[in-house]
PDB file of N, CA, C and O in Angstrom, chain B, residues numbered from 101:
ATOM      1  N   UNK B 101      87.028  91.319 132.534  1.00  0.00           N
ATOM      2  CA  UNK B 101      87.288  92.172 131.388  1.00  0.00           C
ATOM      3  C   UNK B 101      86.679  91.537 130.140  1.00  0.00           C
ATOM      4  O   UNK B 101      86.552  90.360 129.801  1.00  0.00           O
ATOM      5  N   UNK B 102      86.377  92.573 129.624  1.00  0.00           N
ATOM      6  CA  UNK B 102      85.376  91.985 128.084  1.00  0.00           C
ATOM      7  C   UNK B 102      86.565  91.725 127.075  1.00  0.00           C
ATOM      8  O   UNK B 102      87.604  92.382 127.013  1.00  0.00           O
ATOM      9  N   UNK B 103      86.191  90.579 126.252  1.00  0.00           N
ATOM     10  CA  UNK B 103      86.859  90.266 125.143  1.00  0.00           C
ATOM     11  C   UNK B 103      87.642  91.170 124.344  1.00  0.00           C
ATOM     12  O   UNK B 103      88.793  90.992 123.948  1.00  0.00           O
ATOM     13  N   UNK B 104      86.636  92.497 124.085  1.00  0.00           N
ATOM     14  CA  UNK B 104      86.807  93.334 123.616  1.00  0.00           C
ATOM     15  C   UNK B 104      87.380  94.547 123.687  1.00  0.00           C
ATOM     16  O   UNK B 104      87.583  95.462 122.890  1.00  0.00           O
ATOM     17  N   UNK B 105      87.685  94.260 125.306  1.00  0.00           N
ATOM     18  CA  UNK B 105      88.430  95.708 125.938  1.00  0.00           C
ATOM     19  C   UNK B 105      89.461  95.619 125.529  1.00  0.00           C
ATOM     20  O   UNK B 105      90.104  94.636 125.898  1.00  0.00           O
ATOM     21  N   UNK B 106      89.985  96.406 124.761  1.00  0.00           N
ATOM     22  CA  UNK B 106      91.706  96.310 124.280  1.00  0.00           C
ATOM     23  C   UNK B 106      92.822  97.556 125.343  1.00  0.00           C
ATOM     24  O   UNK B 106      92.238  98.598 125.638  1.00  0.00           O
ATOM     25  N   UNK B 107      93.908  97.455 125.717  1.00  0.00           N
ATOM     26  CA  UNK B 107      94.506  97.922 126.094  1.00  0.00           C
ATOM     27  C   UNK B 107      95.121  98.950 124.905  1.00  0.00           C
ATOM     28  O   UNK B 107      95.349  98.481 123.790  1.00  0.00           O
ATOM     29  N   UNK B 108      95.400 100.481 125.215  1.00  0.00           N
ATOM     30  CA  UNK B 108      95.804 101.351 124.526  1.00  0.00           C
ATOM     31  C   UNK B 108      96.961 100.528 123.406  1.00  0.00           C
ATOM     32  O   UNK B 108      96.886 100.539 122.178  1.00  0.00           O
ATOM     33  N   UNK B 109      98.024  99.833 124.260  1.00  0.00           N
ATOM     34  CA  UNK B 109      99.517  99.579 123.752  1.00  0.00           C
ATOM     35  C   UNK B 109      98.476  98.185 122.609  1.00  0.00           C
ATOM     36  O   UNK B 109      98.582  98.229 121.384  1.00  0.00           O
ATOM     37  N   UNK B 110      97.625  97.165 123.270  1.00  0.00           N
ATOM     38  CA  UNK B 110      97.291  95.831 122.510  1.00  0.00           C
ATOM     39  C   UNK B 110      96.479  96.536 121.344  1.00  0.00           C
ATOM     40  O   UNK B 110      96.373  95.701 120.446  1.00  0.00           O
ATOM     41  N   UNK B 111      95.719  97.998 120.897  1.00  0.00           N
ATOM     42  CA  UNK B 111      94.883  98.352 119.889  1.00  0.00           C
ATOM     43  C   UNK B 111      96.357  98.659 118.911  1.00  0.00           C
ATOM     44  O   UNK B 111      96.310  98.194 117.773  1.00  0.00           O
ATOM     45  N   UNK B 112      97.578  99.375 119.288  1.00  0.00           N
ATOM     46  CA  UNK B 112      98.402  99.548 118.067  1.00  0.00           C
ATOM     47  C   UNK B 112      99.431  98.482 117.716  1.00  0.00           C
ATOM     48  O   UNK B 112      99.891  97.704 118.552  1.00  0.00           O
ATOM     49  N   UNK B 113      99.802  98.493 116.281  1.00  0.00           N
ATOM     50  CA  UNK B 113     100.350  98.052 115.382  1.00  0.00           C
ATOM     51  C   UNK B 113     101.879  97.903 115.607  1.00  0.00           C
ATOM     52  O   UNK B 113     102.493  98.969 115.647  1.00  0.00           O
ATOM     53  N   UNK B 114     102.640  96.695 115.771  1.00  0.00           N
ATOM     54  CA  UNK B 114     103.853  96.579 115.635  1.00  0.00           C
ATOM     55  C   UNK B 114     104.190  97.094 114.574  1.00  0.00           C
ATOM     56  O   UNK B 114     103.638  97.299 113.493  1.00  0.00           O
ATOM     57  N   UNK B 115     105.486  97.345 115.143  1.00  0.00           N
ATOM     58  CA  UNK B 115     106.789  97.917 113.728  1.00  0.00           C
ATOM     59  C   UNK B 115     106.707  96.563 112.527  1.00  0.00           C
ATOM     60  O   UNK B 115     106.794  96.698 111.307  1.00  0.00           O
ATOM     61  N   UNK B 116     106.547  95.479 113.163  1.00  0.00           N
ATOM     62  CA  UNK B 116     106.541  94.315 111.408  1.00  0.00           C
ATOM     63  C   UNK B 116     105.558  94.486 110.761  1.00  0.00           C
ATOM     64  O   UNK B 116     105.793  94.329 109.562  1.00  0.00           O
ATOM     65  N   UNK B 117     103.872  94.906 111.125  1.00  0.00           N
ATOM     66  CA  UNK B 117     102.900  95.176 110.889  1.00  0.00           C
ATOM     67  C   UNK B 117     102.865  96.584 110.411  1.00  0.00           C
ATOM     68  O   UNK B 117     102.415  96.573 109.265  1.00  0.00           O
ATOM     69  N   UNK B 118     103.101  97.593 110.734  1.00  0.00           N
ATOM     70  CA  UNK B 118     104.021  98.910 109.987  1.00  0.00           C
ATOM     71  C   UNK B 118     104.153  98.645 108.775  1.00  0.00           C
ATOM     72  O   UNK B 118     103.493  98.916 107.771  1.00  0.00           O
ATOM     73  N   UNK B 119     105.793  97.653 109.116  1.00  0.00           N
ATOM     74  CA  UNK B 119     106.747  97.476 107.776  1.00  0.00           C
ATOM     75  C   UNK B 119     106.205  97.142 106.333  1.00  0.00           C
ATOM     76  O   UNK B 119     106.411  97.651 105.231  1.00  0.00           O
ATOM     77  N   UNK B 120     105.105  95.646 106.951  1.00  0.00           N
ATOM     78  CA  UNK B 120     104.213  94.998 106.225  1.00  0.00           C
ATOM     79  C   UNK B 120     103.406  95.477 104.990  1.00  0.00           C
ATOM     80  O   UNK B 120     103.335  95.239 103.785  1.00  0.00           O
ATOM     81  N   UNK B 121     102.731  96.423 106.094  1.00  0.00           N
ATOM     82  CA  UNK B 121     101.607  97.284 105.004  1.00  0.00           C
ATOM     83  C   UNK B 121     102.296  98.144 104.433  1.00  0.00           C
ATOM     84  O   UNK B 121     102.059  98.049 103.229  1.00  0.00           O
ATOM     85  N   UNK B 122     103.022  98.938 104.630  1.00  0.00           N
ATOM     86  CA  UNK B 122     103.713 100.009 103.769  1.00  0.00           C
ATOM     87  C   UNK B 122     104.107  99.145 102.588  1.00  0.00           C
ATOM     88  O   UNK B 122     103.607  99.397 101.492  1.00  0.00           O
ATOM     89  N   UNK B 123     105.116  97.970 102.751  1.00  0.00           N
ATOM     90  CA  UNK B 123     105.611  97.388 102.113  1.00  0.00           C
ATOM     91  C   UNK B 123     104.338  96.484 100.788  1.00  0.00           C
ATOM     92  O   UNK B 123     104.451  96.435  99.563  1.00  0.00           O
ATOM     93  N   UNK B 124     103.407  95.987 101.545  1.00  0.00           N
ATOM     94  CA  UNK B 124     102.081  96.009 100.725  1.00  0.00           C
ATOM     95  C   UNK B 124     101.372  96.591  99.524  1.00  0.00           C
ATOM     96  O   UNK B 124     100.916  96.387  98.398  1.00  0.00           O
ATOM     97  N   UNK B 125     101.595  97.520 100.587  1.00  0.00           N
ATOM     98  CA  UNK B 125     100.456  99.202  99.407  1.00  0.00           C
ATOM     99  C   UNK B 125     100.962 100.161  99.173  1.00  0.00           C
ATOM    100  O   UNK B 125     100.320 101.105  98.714  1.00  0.00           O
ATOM    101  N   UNK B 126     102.331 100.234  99.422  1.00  0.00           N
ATOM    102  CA  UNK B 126     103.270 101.277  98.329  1.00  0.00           C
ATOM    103  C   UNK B 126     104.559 100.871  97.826  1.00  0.00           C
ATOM    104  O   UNK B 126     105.420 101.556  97.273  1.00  0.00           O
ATOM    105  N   UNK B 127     104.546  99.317  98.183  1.00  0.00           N
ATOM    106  CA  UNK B 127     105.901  98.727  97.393  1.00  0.00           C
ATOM    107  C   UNK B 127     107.548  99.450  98.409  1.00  0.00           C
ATOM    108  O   UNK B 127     108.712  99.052  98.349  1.00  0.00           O
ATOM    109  N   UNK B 128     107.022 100.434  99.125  1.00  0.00           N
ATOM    110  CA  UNK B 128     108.037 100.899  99.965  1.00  0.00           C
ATOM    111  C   UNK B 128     108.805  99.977 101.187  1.00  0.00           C
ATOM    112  O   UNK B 128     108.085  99.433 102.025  1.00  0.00           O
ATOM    113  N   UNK B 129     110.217  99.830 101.257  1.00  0.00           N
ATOM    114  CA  UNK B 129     110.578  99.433 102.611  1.00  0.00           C
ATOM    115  C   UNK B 129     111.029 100.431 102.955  1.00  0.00           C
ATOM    116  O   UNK B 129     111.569 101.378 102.382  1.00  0.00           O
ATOM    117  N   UNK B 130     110.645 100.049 104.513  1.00  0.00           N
ATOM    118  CA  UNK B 130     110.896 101.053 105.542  1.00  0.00           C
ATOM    119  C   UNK B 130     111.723 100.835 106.545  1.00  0.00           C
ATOM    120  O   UNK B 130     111.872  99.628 106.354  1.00  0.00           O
ATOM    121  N   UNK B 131     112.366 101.061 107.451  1.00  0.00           N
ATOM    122  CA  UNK B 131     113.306 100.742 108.806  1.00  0.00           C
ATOM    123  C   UNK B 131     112.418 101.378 109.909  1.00  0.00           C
ATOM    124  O   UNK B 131     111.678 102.361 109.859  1.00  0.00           O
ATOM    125  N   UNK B 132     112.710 100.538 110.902  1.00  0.00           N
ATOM    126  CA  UNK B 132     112.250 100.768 112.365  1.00  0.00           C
ATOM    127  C   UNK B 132     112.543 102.444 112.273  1.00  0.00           C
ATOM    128  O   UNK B 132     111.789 103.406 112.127  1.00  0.00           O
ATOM    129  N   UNK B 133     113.898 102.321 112.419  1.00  0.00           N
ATOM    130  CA  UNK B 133     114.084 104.013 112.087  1.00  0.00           C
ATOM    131  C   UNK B 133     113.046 105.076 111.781  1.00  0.00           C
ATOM    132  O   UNK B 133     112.585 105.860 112.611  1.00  0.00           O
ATOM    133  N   UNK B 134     112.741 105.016 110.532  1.00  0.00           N
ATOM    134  CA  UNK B 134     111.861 105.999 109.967  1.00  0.00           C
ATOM    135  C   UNK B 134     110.322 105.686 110.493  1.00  0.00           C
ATOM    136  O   UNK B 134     109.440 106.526 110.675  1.00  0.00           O
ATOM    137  N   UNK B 135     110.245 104.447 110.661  1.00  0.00           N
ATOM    138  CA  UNK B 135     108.264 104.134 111.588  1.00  0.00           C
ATOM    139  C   UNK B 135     108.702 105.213 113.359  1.00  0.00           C
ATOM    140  O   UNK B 135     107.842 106.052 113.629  1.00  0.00           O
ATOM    141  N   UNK B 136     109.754 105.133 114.229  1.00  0.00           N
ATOM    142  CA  UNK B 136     110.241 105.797 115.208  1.00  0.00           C
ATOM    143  C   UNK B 136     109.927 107.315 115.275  1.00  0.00           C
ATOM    144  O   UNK B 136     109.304 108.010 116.076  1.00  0.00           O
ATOM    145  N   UNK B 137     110.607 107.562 114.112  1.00  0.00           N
ATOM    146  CA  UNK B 137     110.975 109.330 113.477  1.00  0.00           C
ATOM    147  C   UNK B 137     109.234 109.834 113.113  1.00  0.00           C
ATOM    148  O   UNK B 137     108.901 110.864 113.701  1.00  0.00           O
ATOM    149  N   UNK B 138     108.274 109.257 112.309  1.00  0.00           N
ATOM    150  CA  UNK B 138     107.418 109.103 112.087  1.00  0.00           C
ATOM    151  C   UNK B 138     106.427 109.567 113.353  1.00  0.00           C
ATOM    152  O   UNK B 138     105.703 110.556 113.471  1.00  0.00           O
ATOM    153  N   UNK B 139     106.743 108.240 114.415  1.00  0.00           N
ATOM    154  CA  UNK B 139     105.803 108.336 115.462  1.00  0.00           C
ATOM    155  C   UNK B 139     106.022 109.216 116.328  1.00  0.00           C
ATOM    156  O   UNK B 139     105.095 109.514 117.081  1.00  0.00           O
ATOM    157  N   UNK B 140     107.303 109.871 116.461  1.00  0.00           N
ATOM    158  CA  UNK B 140     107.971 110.519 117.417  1.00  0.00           C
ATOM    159  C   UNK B 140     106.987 111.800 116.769  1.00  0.00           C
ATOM    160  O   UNK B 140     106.184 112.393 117.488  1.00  0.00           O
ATOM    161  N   UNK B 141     107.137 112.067 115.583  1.00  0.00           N
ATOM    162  CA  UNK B 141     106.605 112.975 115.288  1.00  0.00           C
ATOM    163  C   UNK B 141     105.075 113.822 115.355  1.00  0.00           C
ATOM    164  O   UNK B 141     104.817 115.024 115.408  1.00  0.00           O
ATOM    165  N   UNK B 142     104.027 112.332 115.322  1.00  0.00           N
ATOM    166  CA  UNK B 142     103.111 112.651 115.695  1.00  0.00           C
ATOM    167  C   UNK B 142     102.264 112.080 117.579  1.00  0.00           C
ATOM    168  O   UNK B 142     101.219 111.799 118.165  1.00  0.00           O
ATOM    169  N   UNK B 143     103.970 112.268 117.726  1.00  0.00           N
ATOM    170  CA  UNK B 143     103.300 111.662 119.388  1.00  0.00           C
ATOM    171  C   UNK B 143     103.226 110.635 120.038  1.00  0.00           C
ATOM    172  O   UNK B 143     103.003 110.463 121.236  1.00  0.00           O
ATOM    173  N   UNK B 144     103.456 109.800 119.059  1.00  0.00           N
ATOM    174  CA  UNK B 144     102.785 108.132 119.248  1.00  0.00           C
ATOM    175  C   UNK B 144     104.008 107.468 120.171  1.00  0.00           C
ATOM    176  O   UNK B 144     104.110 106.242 120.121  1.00  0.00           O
ATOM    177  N   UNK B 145     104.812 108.108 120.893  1.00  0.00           N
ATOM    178  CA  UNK B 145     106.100 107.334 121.080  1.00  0.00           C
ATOM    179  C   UNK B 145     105.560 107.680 122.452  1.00  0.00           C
ATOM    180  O   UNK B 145     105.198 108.800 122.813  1.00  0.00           O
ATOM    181  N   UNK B 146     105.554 106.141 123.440  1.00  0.00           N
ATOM    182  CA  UNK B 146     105.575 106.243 124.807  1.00  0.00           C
ATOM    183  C   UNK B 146     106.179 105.971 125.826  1.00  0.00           C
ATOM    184  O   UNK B 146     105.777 106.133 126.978  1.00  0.00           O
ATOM    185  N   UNK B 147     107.472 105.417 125.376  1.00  0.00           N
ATOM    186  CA  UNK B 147     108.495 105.223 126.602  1.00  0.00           C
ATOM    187  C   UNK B 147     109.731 106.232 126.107  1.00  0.00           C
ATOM    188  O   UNK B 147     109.575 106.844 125.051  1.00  0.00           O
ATOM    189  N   UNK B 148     110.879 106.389 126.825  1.00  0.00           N
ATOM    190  CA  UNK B 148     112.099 106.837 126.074  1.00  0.00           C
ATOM    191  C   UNK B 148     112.664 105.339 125.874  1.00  0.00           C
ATOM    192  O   UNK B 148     112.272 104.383 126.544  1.00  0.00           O
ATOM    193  N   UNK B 149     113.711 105.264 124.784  1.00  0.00           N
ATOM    194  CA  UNK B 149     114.039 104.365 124.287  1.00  0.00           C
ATOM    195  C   UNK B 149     115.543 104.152 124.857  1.00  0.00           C
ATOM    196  O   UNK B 149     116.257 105.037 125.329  1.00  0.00           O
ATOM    197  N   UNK B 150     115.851 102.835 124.714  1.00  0.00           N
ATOM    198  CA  UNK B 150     116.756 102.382 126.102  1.00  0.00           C
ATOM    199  C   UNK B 150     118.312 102.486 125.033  1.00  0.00           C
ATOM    200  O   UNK B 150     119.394 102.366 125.607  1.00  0.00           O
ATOM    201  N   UNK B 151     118.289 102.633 124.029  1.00  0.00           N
ATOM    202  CA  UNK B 151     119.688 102.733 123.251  1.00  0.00           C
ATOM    203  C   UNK B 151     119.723 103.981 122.906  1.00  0.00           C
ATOM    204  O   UNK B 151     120.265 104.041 121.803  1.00  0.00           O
ATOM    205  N   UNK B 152     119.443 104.948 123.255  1.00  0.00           N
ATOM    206  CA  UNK B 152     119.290 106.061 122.758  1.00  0.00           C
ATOM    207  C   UNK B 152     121.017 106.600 122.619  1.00  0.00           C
ATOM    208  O   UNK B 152     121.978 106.673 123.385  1.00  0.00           O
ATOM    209  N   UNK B 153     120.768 106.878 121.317  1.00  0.00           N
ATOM    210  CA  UNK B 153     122.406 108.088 121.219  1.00  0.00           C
ATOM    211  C   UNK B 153     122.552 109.043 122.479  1.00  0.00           C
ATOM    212  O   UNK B 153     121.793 109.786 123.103  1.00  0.00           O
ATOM    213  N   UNK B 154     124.218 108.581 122.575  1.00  0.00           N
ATOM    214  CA  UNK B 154     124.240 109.054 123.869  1.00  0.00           C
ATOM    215  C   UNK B 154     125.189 110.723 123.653  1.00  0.00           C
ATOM    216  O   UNK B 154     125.544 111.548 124.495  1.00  0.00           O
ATOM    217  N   UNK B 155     125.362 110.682 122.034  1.00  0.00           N
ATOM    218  CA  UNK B 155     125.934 112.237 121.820  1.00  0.00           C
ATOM    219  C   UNK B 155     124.532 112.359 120.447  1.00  0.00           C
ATOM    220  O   UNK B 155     123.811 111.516 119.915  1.00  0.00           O
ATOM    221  N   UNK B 156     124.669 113.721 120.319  1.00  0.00           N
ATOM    222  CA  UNK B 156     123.670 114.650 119.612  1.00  0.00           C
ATOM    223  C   UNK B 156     124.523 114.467 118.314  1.00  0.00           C
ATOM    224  O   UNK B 156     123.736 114.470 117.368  1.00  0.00           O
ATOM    225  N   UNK B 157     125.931 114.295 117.840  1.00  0.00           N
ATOM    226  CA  UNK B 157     126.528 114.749 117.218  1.00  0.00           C
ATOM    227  C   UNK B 157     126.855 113.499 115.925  1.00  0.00           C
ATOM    228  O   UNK B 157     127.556 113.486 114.913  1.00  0.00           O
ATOM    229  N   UNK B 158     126.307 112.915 116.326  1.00  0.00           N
ATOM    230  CA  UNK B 158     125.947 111.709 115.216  1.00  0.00           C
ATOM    231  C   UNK B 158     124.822 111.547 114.140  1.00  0.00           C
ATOM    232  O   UNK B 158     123.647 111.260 114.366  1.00  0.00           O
ATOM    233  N   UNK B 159     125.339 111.758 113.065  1.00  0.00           N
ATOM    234  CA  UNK B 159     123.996 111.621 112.114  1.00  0.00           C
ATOM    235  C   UNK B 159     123.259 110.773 111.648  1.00  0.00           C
ATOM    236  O   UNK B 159     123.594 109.908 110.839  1.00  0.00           O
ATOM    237  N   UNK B 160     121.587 111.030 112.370  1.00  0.00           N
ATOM    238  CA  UNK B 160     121.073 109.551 111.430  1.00  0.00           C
ATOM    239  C   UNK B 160     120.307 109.904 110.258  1.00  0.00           C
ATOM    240  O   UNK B 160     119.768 111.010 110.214  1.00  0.00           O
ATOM    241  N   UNK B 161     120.211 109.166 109.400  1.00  0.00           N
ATOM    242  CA  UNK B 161     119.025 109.299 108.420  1.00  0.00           C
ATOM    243  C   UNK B 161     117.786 109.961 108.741  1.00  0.00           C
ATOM    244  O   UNK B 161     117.182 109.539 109.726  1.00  0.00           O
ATOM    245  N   UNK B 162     117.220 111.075 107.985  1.00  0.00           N
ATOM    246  CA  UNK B 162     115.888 111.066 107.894  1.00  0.00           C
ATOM    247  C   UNK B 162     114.910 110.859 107.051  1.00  0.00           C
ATOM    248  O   UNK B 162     114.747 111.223 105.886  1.00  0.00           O
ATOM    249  N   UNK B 163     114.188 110.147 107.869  1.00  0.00           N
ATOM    250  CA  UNK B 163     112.572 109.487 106.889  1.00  0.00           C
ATOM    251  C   UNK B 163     112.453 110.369 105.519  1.00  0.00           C
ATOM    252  O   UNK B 163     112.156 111.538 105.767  1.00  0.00           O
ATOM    253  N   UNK B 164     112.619 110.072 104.100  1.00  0.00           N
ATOM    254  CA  UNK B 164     112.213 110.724 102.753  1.00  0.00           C
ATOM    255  C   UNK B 164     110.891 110.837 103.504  1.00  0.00           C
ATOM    256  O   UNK B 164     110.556 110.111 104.439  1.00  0.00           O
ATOM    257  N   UNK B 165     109.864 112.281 102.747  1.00  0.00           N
ATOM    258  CA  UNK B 165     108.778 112.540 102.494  1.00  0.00           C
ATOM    259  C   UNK B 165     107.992 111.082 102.198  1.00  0.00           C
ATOM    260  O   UNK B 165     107.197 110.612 103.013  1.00  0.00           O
ATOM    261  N   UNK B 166     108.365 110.343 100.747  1.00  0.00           N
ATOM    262  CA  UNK B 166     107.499 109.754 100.504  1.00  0.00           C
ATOM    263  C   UNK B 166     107.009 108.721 101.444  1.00  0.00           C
ATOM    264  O   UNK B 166     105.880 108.241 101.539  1.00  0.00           O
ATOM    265  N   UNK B 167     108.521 108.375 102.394  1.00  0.00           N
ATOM    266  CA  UNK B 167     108.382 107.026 103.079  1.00  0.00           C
ATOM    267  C   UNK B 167     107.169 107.495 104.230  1.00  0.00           C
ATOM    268  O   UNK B 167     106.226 106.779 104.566  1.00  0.00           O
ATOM    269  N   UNK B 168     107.486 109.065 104.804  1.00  0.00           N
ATOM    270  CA  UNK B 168     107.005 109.375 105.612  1.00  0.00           C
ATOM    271  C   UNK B 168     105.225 109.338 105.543  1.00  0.00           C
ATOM    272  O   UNK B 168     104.499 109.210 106.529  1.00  0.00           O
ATOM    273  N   UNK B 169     104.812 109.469 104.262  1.00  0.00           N
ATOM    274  CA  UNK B 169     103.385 109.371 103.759  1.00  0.00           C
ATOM    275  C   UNK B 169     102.925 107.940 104.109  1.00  0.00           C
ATOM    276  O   UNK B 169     102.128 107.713 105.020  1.00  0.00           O
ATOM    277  N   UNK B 170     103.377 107.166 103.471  1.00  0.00           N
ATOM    278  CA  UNK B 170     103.379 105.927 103.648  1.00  0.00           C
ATOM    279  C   UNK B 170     103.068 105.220 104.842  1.00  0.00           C
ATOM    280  O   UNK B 170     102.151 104.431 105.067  1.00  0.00           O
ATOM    281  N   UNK B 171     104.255 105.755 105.783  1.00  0.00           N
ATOM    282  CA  UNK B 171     104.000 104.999 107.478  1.00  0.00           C
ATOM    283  C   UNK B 171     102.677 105.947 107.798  1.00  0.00           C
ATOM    284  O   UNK B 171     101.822 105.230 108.318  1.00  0.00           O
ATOM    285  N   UNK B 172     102.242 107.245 107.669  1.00  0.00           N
ATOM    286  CA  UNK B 172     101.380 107.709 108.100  1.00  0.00           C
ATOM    287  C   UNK B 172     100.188 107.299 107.388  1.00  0.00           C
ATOM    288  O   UNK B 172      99.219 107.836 107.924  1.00  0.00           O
ATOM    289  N   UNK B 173      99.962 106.820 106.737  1.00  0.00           N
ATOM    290  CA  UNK B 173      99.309 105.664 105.644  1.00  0.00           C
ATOM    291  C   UNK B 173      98.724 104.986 106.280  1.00  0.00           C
ATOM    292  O   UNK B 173      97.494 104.938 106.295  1.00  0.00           O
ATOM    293  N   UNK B 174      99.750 104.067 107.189  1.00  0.00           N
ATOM    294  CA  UNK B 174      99.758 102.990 107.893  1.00  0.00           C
ATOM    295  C   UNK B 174      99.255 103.185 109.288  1.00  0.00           C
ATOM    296  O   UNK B 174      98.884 102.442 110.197  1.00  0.00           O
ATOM    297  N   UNK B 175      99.379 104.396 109.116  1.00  0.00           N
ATOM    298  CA  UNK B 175      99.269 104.577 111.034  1.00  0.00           C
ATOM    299  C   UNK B 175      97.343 104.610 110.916  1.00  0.00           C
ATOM    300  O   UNK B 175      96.636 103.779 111.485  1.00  0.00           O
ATOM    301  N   UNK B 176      96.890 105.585 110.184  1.00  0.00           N
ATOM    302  CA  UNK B 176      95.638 105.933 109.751  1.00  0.00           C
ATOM    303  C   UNK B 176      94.977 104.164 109.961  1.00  0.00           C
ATOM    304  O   UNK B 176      94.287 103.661 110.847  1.00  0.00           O
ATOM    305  N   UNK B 177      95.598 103.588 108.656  1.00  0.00           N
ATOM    306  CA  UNK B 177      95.187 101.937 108.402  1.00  0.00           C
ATOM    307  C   UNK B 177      94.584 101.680 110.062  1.00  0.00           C
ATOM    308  O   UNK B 177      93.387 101.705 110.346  1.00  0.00           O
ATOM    309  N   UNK B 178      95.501 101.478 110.875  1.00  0.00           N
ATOM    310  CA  UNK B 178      95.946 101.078 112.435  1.00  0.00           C
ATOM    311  C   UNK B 178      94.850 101.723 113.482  1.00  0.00           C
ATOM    312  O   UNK B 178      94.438 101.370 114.587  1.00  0.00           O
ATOM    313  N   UNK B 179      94.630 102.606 112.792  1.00  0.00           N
ATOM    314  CA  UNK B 179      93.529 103.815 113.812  1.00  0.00           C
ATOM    315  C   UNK B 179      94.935 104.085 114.958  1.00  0.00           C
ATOM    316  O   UNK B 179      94.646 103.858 116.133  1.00  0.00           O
ATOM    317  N   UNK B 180      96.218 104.489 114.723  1.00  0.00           N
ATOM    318  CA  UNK B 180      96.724 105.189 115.473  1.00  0.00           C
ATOM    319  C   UNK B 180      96.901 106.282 115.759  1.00  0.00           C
ATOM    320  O   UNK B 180      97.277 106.765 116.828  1.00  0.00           O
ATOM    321  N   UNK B 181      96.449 107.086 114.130  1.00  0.00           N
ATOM    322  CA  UNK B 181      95.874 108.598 114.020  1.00  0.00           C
ATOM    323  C   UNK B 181      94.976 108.641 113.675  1.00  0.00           C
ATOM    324  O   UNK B 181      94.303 107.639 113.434  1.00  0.00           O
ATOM    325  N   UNK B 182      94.519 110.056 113.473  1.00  0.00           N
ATOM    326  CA  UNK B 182      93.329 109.704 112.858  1.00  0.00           C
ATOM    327  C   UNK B 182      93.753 110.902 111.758  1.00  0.00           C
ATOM    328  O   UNK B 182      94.665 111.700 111.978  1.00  0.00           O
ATOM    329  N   UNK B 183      92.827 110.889 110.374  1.00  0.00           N
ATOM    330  CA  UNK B 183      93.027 111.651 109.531  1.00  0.00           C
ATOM    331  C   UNK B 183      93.130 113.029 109.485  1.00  0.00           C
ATOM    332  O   UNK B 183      93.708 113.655 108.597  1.00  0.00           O
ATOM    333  N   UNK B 184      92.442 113.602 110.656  1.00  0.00           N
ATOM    334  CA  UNK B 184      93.141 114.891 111.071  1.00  0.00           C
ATOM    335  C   UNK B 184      94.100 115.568 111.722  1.00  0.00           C
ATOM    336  O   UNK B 184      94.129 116.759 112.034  1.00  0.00           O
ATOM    337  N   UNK B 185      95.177 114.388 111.968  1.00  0.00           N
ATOM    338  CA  UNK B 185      96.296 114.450 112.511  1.00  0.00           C
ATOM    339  C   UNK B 185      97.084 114.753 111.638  1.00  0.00           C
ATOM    340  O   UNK B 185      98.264 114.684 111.980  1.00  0.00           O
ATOM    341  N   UNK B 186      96.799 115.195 110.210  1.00  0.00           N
ATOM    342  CA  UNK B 186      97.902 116.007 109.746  1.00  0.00           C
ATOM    343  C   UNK B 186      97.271 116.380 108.233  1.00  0.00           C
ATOM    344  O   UNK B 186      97.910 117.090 107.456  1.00  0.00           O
TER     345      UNK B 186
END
C-alpha cells in the first residue's frame, strides 16, 4: 500500500480536530453533540452509536444555526463535504 492511500475513516477529522478549528476560526465551542447532529445530518455518520437513548422522549439540545455553520465550516476545511453539500 502506498504512503498515500488513505483509508475513507484515516482521510476524516476527529471530533478534537472539529472542536479545534471551529474553536480557531469562529471563536465558537462546540460539543461532540452538535459535530454528531451536524454529521448525522449530512450523512457523515457510519456506525450506529453504542449509547444511544434508549427512549425518544428525552430532550437533547439542538445545534444553534450559527454553531451549525461553523462545524460545516469545518467539515468543508476536512474535505468531508464538499461545498455543494449544502
Amino acid at each position: 500500500m502506498d504512503e498515500l492511500d488513505l483509508t475513507v475513516a484515516e482521510s476524516r477529522a476527529t471530533y478534537e480536530e472539529i472542536k479545534d478549528y471551529v474553536l480557531k476560526h469562529s471563536g465558537l465551542k462546540v460539543s461532540s453533540l452538535y459535530i454528531a447532529q451536524v454529521k448525522q445530518k449530512y450523512g457523515l455518520i457510519e456506525r450506529e452509536n453504542y449509547n444511544k437513548l434508549r427512549t425518544e422522549d428525552v430532550k437533547q439540545p439542538k445545534c444553534p444555526v450559527e454553531k451549525e455553520k461553523a462545524i460545516r465550516e469545518a467539515f468543508r476545511h476536512f474535505q468531508m463535504i464538499s461545498s455543494k453539500s449544502f
